[in-house]
N, C-alpha and C positions, 0 to 999 in steps of 0.2 A: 289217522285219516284213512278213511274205506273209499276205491275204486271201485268201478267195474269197468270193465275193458271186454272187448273180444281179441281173440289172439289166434294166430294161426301156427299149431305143431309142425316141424315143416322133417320130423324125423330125428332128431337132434334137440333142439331149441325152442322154445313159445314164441313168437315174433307177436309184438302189439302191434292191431292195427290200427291205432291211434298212437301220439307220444304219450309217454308218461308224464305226472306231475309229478316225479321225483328226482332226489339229488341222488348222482352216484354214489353206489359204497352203499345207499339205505339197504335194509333187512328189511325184506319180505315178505309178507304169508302168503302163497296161491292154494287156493281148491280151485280143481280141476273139476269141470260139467260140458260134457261133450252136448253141443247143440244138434248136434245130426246123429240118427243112429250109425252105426257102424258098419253094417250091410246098404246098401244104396239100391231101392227097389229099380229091376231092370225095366227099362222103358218098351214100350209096344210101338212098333210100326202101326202107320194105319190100319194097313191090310190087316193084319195080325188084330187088330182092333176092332175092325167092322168082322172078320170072321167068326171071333168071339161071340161078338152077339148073337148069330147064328139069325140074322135077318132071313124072313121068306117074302119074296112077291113073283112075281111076271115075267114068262123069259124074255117076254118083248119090252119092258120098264124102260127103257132106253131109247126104245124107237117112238112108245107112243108116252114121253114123258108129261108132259100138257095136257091130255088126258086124265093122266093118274096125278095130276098135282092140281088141276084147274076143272077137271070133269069135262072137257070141249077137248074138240077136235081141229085140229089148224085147217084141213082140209076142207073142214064145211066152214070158218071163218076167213076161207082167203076168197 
């Protein structure tokens, strides 16, 4: 009878994350296939992300947001 299971090494031991369908005492075969590389890509803060990009606009982008996102101005529609 062939399984597949996922299991977690916990340094020691394989733990299944599921039970088994077997009786105690059976003989086993495992191959071992790691699901995740072994290095763990580190993650980026936003900032760290939006500066990456190396974005350019307006020092004032902020002040006149509505403008640059909608081409009008609040002051002539209020």
């Amino acid at each position: 009878m062939i399984q597949t299971l996922d299991a977690l090494f916990d340094g020691e031991t394989l733990v299944p994350e599921v039970p088994l369908n077997i009786k105690s005492g059976t003989r086993v075969r495992i191959i071992v296939e790691s699901l995740l590389p072994d290095n763990k890509p580190t993650s980026k803060s936003f900032l760290q992300t939006a500066k990456s990009l190396k974005l350019q606009g307006q020092p004032d982008w902020s002040e006149n947001l509505d403008q640059y996102l909608y081409g009008e101005n609040i002051s002539e529609n209020a």
